[in-house]
C-alpha positions as CSV (number, residue, x, y, z in Angstrom):
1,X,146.6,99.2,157.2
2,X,149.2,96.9,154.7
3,X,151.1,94.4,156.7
4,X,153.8,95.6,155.4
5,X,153.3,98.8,157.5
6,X,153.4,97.1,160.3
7,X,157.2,96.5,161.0
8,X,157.3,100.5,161.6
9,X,154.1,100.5,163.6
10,X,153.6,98.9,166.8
11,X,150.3,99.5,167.0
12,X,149.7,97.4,163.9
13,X,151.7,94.7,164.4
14,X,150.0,94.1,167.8
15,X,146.5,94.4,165.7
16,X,148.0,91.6,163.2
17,X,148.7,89.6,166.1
18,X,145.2,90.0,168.0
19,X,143.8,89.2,164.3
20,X,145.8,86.4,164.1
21,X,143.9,84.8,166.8
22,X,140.5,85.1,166.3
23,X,138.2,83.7,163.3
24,X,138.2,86.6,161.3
25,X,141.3,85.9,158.8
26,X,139.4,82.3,158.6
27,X,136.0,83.6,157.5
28,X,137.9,86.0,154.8
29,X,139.4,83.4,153.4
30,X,136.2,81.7,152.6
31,X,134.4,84.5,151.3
32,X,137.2,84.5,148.8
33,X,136.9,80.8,148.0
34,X,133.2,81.4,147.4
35,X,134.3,84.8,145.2
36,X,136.5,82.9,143.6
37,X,133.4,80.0,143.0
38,X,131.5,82.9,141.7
39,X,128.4,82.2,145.0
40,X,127.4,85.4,146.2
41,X,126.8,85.8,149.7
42,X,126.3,88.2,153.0
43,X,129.3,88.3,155.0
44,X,128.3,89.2,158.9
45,X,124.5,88.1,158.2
46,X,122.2,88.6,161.0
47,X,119.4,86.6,162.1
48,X,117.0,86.7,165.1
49,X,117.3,83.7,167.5
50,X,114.0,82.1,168.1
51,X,114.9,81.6,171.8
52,X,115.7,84.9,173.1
53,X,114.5,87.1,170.3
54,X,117.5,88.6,169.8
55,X,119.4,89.2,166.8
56,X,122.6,87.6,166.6
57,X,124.9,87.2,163.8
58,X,126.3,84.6,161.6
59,X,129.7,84.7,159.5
60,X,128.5,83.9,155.9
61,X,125.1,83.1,154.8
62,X,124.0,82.3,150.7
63,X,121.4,82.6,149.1
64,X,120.9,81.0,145.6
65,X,117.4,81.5,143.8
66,X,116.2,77.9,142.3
67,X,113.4,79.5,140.2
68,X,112.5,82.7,138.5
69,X,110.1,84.7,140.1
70,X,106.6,84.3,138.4
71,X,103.3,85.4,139.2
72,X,101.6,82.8,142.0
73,X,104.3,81.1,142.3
74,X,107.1,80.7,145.1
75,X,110.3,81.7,144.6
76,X,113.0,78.4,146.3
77,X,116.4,79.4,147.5
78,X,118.8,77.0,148.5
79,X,120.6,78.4,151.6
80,X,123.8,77.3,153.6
81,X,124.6,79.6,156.4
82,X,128.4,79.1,157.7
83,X,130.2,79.7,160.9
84,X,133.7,79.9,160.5
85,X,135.4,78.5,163.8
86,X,140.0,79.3,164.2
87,X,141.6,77.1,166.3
88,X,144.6,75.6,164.6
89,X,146.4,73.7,167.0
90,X,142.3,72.5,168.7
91,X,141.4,69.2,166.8
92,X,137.8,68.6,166.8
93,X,136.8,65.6,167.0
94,X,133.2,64.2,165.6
95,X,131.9,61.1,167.7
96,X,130.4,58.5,165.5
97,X,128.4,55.1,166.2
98,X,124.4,54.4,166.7
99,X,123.1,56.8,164.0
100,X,121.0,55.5,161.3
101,X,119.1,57.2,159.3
102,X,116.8,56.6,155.8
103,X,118.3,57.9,153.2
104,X,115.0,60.1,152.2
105,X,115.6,61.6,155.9
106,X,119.3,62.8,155.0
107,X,117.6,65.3,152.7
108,X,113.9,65.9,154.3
109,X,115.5,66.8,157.7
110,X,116.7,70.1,157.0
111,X,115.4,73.4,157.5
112,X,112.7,74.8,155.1
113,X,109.5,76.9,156.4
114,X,106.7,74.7,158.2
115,X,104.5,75.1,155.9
116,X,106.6,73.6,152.9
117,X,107.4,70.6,155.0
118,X,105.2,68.1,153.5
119,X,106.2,69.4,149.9
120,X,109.5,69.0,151.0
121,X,109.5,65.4,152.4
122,X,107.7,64.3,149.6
123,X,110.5,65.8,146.9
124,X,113.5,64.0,149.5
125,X,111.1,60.4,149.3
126,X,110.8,60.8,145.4
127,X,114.5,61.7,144.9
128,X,116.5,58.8,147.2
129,X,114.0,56.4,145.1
130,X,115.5,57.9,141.8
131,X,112.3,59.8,140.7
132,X,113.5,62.8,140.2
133,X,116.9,62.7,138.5
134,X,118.6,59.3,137.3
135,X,121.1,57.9,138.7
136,X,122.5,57.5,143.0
137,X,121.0,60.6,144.3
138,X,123.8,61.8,145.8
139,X,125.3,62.4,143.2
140,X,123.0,65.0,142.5
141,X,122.4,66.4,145.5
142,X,125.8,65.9,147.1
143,X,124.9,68.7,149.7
144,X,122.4,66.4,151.5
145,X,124.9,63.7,151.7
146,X,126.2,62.2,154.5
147,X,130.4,61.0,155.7
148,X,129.9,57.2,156.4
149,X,129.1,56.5,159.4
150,X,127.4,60.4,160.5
151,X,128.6,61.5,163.9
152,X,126.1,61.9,166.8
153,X,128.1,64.5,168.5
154,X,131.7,66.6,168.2
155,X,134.1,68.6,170.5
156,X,137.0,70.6,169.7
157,X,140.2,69.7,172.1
158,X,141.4,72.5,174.2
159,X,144.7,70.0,174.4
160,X,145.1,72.5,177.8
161,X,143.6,74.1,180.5
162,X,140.9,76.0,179.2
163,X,137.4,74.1,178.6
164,X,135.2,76.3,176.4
165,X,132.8,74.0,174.6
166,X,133.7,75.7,171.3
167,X,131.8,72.9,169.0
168,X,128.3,73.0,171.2
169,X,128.4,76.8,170.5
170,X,129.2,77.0,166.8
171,X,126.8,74.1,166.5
172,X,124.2,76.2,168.6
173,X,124.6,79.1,166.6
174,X,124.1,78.0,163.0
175,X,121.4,75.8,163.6
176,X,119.8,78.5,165.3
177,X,120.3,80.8,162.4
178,X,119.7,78.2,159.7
179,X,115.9,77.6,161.9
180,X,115.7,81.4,161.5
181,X,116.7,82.1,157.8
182,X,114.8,79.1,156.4
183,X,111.5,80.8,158.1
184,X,112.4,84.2,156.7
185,X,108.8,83.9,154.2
186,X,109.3,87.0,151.7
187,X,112.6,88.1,150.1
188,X,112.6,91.9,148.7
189,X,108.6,91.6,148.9
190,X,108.6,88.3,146.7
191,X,106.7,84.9,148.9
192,X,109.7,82.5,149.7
193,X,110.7,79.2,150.5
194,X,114.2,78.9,151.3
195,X,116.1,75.8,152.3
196,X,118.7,76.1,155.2
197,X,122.0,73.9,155.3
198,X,123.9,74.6,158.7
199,X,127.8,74.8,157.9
200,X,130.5,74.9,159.8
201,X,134.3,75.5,158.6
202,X,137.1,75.2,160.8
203,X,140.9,75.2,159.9
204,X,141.9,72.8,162.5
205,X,142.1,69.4,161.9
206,X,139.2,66.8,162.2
207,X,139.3,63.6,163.6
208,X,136.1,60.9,162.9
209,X,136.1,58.9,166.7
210,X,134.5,55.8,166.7
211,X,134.9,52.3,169.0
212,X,136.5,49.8,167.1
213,X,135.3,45.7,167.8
214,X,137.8,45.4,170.1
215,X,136.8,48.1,172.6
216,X,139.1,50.5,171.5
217,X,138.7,53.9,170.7
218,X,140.0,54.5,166.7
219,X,140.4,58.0,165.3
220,X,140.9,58.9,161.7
221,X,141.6,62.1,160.1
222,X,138.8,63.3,157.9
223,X,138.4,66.4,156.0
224,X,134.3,66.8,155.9
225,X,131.9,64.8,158.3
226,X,127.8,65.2,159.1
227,X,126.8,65.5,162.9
228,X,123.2,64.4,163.5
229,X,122.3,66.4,166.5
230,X,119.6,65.8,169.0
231,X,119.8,69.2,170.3
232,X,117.2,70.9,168.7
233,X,116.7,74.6,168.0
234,X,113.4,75.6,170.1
235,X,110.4,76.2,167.6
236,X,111.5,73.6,165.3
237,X,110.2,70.5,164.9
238,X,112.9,68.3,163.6
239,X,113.9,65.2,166.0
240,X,117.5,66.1,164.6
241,X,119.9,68.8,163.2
242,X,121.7,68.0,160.6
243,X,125.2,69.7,160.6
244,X,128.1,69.3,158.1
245,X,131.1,70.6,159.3
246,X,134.5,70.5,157.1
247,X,138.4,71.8,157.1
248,X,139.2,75.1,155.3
249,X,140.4,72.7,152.3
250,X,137.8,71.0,151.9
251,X,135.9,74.5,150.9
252,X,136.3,74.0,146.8
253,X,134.7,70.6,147.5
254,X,132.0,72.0,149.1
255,X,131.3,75.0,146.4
256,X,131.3,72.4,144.2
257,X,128.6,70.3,146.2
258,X,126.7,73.4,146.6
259,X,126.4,74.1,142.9
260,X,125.9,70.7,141.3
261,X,123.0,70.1,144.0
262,X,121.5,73.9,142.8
263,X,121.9,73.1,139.3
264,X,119.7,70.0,140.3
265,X,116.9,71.3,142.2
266,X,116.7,74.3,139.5
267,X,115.9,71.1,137.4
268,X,113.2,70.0,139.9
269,X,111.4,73.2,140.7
270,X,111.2,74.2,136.6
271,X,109.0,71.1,136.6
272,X,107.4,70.9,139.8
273,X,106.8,74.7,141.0
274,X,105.8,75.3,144.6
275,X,102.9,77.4,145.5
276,X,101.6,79.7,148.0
277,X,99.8,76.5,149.5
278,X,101.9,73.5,148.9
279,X,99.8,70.2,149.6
């Protein structure tokens, strides 16, 4: 039903205004941005949590093949899997300070099948030493790179009485389906390696938190930022999770990320395949 149809019908305008409150107008919005990008995703993707068994579902998940499938030889996807998260008027806010990581771990940390874990590590150790493409890596993998300094936790406000921990849930449930999709090991009968980037989009504001020298707390508002989490999903065996999490306008950016870093590791698999038994 048109919103314009609405004004007769109660009954719609009180759907409109239920709608309005929930995170489905959010996650539309960025399946169009992606249309408009031309990715192709699943809207309302489900996975099966590797705590309870259960399948749950996840807002937007992509899939974008790195190689053409040949005879003995893995097919690579690259894979972010979003949760869209409406709260307009709930800040979140990303907690920042004592997280250092190696540059080579900003990319091997993320979620690819067990098996491809040491084929993976080594292509993240050759390409933050400039191995692989010239040039800052980041550059070319802008998807693996991190806001300055990464946050070790976030919260959205409630700014009220109600004290849902919104962010521990949404950061709960796309790592848990990012775990699960990366060790999804055939696509449509082909053998697959697929790389999982948890995502998180929210069209509230986002504040970076950090103690200044002095003792005091300082905010500023960001538009994209990279929590390192230390809750990890059970059956994987990453010390961390590695989440990016970004405002509704910072959406182009992030197509943008996503397809200059595909575009780079097509380059890398057409010279270095992966097999059925990396070593």
């Amino acid at each position: 039903m048109s919103g314009s149809n609405s004004e007769t019908d109660p009954l719609a305008a009180k759907v409109l205004a239920w709608l309005s409150t929930q995170g489905y107008p959010l996650e539309m919005r960025v399946a169009q941005k992606l249309r408009d990008n031309a990715i192709r995703f699943i809207q309302s993707e489900f996975y099966r949590d590797s705590e309870s068994g259960d399948l749950r579902e996840i807002d937007l998940s992509i899939r974008i093949q790195l190689r053409d499938h040949e005879e003995e030889v893995v097919t690579p996807y690259l894979c972010p899997v979003i949760e869209c998260k409406s709260s307009p008027g709930k800040p979140w806010i990303l907690f920042s300070g004592g997280v250092e990581l190696h540059d080579s771990v900003k990319i091997a940390q993320r979620y690819v099948l067990d098996r491809a874990w040491k084929h993976w590590s080594n292509f993240a150790s050759q390409a933050t030493k400039g191995r692989v493409t010239s040039g800052p890596w980041a550059h070319h993998f802008p998807l693996f790179s991190y806001s300055d300094p990464p946050a070790y936790s976030a919260v959205r406000t409630s700014l009220g009485k109600n004290r849902e921990d919104a962010a521990y849930a949404a950061m709960t449930s796309v790592t848990k389906a990012a775990h699960s999709i990366a060790n999804q090991y055939t696509i449509r009968g082909n053998t697959a390696y697929q790389i999982a980037v948890p995502i998180i989009v929210v069209d509230s504001p986002i504040y970076s938190c950090r103690l200044g020298i002095d003792g005091d707390l300082e905010i500023e508002r960001v538009t994209k930022g990279t929590v390192v989490w230390r809750n990890k999903v059970p059956g994987n065996s990453m010390p961390h999770a590695i989440i990016t999490i970004i405002s509704e306008e910072a959406v182009p950016d992030f197509c943008a990320d996503l397809k200059g870093t595909a575009e780079s590791l097509r380059g890398y698999f057409k010279r270095f395949p992966w097999h059925d038994r990396p070593t």
